[in-house]
C-alpha positions in Angstrom: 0.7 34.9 -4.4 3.4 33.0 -3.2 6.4 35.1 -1.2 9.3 36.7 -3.0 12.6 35.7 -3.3 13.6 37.4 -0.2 10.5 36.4 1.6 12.1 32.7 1.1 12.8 31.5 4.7 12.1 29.3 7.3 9.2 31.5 8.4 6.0 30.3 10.9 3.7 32.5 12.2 1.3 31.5 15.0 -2.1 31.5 14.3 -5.2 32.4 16.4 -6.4 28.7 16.5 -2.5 27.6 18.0 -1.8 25.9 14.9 1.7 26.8 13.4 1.7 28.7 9.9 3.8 27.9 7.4 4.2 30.0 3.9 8.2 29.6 2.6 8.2 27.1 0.4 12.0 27.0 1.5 10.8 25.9 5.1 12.9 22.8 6.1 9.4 21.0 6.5 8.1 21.8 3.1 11.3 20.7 1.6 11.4 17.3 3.4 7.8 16.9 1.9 8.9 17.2 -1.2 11.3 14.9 -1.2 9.4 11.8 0.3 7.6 11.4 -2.9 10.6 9.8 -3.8 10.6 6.0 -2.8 14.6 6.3 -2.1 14.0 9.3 0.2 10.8 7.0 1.8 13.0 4.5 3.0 16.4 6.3 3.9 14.0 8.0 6.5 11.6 5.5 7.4 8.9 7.6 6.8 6.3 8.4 4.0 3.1 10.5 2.6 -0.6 10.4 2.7 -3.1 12.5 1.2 -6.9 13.4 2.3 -8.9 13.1 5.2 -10.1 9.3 4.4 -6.8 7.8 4.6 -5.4 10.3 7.4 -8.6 9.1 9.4 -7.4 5.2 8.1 -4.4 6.3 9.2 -5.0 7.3 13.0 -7.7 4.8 13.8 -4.8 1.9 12.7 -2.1 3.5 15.0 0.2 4.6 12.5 2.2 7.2 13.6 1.5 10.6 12.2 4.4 12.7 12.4 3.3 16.1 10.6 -0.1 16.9 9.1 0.0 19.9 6.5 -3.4 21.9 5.6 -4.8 24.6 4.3 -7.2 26.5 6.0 -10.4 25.2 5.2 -9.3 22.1 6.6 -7.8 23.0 9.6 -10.2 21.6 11.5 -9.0 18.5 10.8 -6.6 18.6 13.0 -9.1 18.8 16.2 -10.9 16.2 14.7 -7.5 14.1 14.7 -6.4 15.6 18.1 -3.6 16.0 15.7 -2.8 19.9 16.9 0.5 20.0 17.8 1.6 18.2 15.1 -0.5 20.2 12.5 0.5 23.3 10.1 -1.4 25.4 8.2 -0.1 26.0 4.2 -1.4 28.3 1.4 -2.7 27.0 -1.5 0.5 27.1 -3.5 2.8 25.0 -0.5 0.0 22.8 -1.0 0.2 22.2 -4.7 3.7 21.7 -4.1 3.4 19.1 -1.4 0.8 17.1 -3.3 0.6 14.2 -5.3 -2.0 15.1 -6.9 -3.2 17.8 -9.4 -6.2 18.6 -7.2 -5.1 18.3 -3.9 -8.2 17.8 -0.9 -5.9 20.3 1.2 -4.5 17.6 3.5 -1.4 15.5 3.4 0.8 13.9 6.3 3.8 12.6 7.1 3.5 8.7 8.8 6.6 6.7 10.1 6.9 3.3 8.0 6.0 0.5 10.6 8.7 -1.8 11.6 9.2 -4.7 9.6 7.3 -7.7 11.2 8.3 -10.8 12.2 8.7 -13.3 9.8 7.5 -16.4 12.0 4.8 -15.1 13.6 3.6 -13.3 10.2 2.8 -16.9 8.6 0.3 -18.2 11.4 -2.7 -17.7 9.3 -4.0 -20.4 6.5 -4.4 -18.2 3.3 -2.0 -16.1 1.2 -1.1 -14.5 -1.3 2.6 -13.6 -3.2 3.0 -10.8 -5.6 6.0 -11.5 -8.0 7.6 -8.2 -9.2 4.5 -6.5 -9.3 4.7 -2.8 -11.2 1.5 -1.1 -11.1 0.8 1.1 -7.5 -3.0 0.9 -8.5 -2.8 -2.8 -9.1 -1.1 -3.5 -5.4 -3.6 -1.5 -3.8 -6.5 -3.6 -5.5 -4.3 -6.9 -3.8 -4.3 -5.1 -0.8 -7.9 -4.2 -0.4 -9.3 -7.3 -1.4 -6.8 -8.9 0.6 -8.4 -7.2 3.6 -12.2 -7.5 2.1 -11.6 -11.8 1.6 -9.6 -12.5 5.1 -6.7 -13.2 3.6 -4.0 -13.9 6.1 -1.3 -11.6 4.7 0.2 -10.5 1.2 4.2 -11.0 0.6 5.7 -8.1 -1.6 8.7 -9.0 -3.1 11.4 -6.6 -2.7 11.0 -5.9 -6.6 7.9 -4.8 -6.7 6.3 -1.1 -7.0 6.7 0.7 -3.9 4.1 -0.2 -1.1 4.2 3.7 0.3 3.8 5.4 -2.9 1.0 7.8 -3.3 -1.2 5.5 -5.7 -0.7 2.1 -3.7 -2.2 3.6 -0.6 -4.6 5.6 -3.1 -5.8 2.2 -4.1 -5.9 0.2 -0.8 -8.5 2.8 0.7 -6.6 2.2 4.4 -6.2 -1.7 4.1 -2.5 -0.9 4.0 -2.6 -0.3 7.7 -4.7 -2.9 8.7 -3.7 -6.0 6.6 -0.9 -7.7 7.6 1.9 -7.3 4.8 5.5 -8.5 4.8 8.4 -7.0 2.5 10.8 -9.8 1.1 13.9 -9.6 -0.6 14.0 -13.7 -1.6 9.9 -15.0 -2.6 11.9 -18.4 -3.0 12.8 -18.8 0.9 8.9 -17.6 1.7 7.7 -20.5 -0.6 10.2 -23.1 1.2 9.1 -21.4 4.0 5.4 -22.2 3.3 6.3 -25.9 2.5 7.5 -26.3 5.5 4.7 -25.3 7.6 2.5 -27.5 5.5 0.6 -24.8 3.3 -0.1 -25.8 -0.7 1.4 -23.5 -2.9 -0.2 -22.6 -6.0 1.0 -20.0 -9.0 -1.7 -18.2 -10.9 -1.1 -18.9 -14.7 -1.3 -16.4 -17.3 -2.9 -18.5 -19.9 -4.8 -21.7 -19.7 -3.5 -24.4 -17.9 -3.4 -26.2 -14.7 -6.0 -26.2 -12.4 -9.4 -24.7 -12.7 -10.2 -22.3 -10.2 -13.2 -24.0 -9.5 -11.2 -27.1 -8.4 -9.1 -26.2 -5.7 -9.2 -27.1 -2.3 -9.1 -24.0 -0.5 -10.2 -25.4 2.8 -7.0 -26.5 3.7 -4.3 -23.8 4.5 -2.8 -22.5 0.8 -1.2 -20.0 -0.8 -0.8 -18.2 -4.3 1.6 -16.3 -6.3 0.3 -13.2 -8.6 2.9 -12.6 -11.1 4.3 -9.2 -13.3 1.7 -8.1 -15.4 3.5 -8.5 -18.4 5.9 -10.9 -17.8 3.9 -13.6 -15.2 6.0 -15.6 -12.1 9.5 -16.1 -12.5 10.2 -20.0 -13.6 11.7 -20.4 -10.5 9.4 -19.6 -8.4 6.8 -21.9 -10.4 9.1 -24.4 -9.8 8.3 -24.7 -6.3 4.9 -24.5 -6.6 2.5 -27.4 -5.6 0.4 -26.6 -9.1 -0.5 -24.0 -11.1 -4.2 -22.8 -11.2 -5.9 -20.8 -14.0 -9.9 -18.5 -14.1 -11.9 -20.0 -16.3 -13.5 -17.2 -18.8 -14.9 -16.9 -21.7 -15.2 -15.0 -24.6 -11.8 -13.8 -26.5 -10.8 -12.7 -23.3 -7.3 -13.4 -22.8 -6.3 -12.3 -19.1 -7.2 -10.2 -16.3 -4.6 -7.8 -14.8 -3.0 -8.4 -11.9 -5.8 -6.7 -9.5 -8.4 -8.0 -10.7 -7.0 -11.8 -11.1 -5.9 -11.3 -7.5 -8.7 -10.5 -6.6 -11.2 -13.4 -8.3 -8.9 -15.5 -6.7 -9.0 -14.5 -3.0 -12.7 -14.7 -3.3 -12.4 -18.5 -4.3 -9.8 -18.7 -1.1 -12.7 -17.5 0.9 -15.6 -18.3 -0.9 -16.3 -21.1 2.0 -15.8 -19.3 4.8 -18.3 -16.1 3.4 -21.1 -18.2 1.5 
């Protein structure tokens, strides 16, 4: 049972194993969770949340930062595993419910600093990638993200509109490829696509209905790049405008469209289809 009103402190108790205890769910810590589900919160602190062992493992092997790790006590021994001690607390069951995301939590979640942005310049020295216009759906832009990683793509640009790249269901969906890909924030997709003109790479925006170039007709050998617009709404008219062409999957059936993930997605593998035949 969770600790009475007067009970509801900043209380830790040492445990046997070293690893701090905490059970007030009015412990500054808990609190701060909380509050980082919030994208707003993310960002004013620079920091964010991850849940379960698989991404806290993604998480450490890619050199994120791991500022606190919060468990319960069957998984305590996570934080040996991590060598992750002295940054490590142990929670009951009902601080846990409260920190999660999720409505059966695996009895871990962290807090990871939000890497520093990187350098514009030296992030375009690759020869394939891929835009996302205004995307909305976390689970779609996890897809992009791990298929990013899975095809070689050079990097993803997320434009500043765009569901948050630290929520709970992006990183969810990008299975660790969130640490590992190379990903750039922007505020202005139009200065990227001069951006990519400039350096020479052919710009192409996906269409949402026939039209365009087939799929099956563009050269991908030579450095290029596409833009994956809203799901509902497609790529602003401005941003097609600067576009080299537009290129749409050839399917059949009454099919109309793919979502964003999964058109993403059949379209890195064409971007990479000659380098992994």
């Amino acid at each position: 049972m969770p600790p009475t009103s007067g009970e509801m402190d900043n209380r830790m108790d040492n445990l046997m194993d070293g690893i701090m205890e905490i059970t007030a769910i009015k412990n500054s810590k808990i609190q701060h969770t909380v509050k980082l589900k919030h994208r707003d919160y993310r960002y004013e602190h620079g920091q964010f949340l991850i849940e379960g062992d698989k991404l806290l493992t993604e998480a450490v092997k890619s050199g994120i930062t791991v500022l606190d790790v919060f468990l319960t006590k069957t998984a305590s021994h996570l934080s040996t595993m991590f060598d992750l001690e002295d940054k490590s607390y142990t929670v009951p069951d009902y601080i846990m419910d409260k920190i999660s995301g999720q409505k059966s939590s695996s009895g871990v979640v962290a807090i990871c600093e939000i890497p520093a942005p990187v350098d514009v310049e030296a992030f375009f020295n690759g020869d394939k990638y891929i835009l996302l216009d205004n995307i909305s759906d976390p689970a779609n832009l996890g897809t992009v993200i791990r298929s990013a990683e899975a095809f070689g793509i050079s990097g993803v640009v997320i434009s500043s509109d765009s569901t948050d790249l630290y929520s709970l269901k992006t990183l969810r969906g990008s299975m660790g490829s969130v640490f590992r890909l190379p990903l750039l924030s922007c505020d202005n997709l139009s200065e990227i696509c001069n951006l990519l003109h400039s350096k020479e790479i052919a710009l192409y925006a996906a269409a949402v209905a026939d039209g365009g170039i087939s799929l099956r007709n563009v050269d991908f050998c030579k450095p290029s790049a596409v833009i994956i617009g809203n799901e509902s709404f497609g790529i602003d008219s401005s941003l097609i405008a600067l576009c080299d062409s537009t290129l749409a999957i050839p399917m059949s059936g009454m099919t109309e469209s793919l979502n964003a993930g999964v058109a993403a997605s059949v379209i890195m593998y064409a971007m990479a289809e000659h380098e992994i035949a």
